[in-house]
C-alpha positions in Angstrom: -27.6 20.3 56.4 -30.1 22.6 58.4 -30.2 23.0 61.9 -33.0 24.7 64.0 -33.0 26.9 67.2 -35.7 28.1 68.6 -36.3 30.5 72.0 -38.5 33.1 73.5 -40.8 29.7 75.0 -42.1 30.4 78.7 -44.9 30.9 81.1 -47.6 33.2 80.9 -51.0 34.5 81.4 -54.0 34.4 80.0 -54.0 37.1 77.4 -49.8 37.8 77.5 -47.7 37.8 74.5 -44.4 36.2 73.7 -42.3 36.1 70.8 -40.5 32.8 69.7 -37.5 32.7 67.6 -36.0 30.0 65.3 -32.4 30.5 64.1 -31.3 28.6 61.1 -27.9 27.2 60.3 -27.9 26.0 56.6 -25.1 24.4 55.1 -26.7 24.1 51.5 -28.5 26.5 49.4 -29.7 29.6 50.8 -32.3 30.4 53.8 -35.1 31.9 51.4 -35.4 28.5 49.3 -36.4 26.7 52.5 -40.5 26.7 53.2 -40.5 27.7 56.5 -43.5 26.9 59.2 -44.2 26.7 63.5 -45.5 23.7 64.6 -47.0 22.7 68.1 -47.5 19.4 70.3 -49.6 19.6 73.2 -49.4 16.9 75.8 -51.6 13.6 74.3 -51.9 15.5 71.2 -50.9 15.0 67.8 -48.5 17.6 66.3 -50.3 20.6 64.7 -49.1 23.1 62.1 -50.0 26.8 63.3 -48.2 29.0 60.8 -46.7 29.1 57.8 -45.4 30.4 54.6 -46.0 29.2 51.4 -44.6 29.0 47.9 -45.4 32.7 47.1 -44.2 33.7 50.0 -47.6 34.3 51.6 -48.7 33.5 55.3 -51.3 30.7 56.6 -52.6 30.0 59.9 -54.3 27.6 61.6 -57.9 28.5 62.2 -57.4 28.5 66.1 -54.5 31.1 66.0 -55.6 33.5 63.1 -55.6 37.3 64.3 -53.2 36.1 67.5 -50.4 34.9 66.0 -47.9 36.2 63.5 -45.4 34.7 61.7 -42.2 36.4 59.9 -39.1 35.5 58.6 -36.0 37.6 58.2 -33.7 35.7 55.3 -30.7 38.0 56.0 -30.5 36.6 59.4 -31.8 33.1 58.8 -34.6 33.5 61.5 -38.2 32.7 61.7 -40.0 34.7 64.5 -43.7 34.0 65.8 -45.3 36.4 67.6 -47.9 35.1 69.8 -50.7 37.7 71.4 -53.9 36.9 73.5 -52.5 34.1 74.6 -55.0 31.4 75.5 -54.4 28.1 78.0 -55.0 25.6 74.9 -52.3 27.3 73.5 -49.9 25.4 76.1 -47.9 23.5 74.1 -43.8 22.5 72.7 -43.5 24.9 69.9 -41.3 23.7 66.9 -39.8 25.6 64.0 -39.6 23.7 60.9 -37.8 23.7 57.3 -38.0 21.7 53.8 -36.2 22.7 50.8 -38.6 24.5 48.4 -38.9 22.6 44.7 -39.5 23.5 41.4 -42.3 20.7 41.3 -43.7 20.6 44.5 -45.3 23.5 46.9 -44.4 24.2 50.3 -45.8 22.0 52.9 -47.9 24.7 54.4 -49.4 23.2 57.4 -49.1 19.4 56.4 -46.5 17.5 58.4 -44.2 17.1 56.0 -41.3 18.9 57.1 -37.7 17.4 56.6 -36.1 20.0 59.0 -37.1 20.4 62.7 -36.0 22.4 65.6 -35.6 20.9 69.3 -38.6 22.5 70.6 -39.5 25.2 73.0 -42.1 25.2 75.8 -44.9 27.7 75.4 -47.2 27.3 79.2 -49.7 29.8 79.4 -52.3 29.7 82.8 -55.5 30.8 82.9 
């Protein structure tokens, strides 16, 4: 019913930037009625919510990536983008873009792992 993509993971340096992408293939409903969020897994670490949008369509970030990291989402190309700047070492990690169906009754997820949708992964390593 939805499948993720994501790119733009790699190495970097302390204080570099990259952009990851997540590219959406929906076979019901329409991009914009999915919640949309990044997510992030550090080795020996439980999963982690960084960014996301909510029901009204406004942003929420993680306290340890607020003023670094941006999220967007264009819904004529059913892609999610996260731009990362300042990049620190603890934010090494597997990056994952994630969906749910938005309903009537029931707000986004936000940063709660309760995603129904999620991408493969990509690797984010960034050295000190």
């Amino acid at each position: 019913q939805v499948r993720l993509v994501e790119s733009g993971g790699g190495s970097v340096q302390s204080g570099g930037s990259l952009r990851l992408s997540c590219a959406a293939s929906i076979s019901r409903y329409t991009y914009s009625q999915y919640c949309m969020g990044w997510f992030r897994q550090a080795p020996g670490k439980e999963r982690e919510g960084v960014a996301a949008f909510d029901e009204d369509g406004r942003v929420i970030y993680a306290d340890s990536v607020k003023g670094r990291f941006t999220i967007s989402r264009d819904n004529a190309k059913n892609t999610l983008y996260l731009q990362m700047n300042t990049l620190k070492p603890e934010d090494t990690a597997k990056y994952y873009c994630v969906a749910d169906l938005e309903l009537p009754w029931a707000p986004c997820p936000k940063l709660r792992n309760e995603y129904n949708y999620w991408g493969q992964g990509t690797q984010v390593t960034v050295s000190s």
